[in-house]
C-alpha positions in Angstrom: 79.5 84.8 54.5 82.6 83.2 56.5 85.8 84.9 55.3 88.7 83.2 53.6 91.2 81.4 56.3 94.9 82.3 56.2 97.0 79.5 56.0 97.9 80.2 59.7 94.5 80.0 60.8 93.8 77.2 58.6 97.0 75.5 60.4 96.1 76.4 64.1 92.1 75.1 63.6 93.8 71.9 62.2 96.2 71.7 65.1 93.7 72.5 67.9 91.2 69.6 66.3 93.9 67.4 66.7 94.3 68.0 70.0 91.1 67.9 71.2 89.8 65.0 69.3 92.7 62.7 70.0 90.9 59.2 69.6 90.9 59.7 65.6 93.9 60.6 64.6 95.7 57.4 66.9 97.3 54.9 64.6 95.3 51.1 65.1 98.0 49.7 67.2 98.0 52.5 69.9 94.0 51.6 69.9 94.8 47.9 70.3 97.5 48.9 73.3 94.9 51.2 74.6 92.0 48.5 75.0 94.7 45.6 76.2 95.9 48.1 78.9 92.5 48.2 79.6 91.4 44.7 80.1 94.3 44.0 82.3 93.4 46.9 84.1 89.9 45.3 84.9 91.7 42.1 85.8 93.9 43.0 88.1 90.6 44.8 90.1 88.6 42.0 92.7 85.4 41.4 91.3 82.7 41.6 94.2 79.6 39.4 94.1 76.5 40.2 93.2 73.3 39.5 95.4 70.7 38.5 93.2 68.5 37.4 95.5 68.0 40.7 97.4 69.2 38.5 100.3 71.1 40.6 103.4 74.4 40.4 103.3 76.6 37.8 105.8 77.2 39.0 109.2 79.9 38.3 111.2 79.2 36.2 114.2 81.1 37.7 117.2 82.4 34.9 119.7 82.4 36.1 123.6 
């Protein structure tokens, strides 16, 4: 049988939940600022090709 919590302990589990599940205890907005940050993020980054064909990629010719 689990024994009766103090109101300290009680306190400190609540505390260290908190901090180690941050995600749900942020308020919606900081959610929506998260994800925006995010997408810009991902737009700022150059987005590289992708070979579908399996084809080799380009080589540069070298002029002599």
């Amino acid at each position: 049988m689990k024994k009766k919590l103090t109101a300290e302990e009680w306190w400190n589990d609540i505390v260290e939940y908190e901090r180690t599940h941050e995600i749900a205890f942020a308020s919606p907005r900081a959610l929506l600022e998260a994800r925006m940050i995010a997408e810009m993020d991902k737009a700022r980054r150059p987005q590289r090709r992708v070979r579908r064909s399996g084809a080799a990629p380009r080589r540069k010719t070298v002029t002599a």
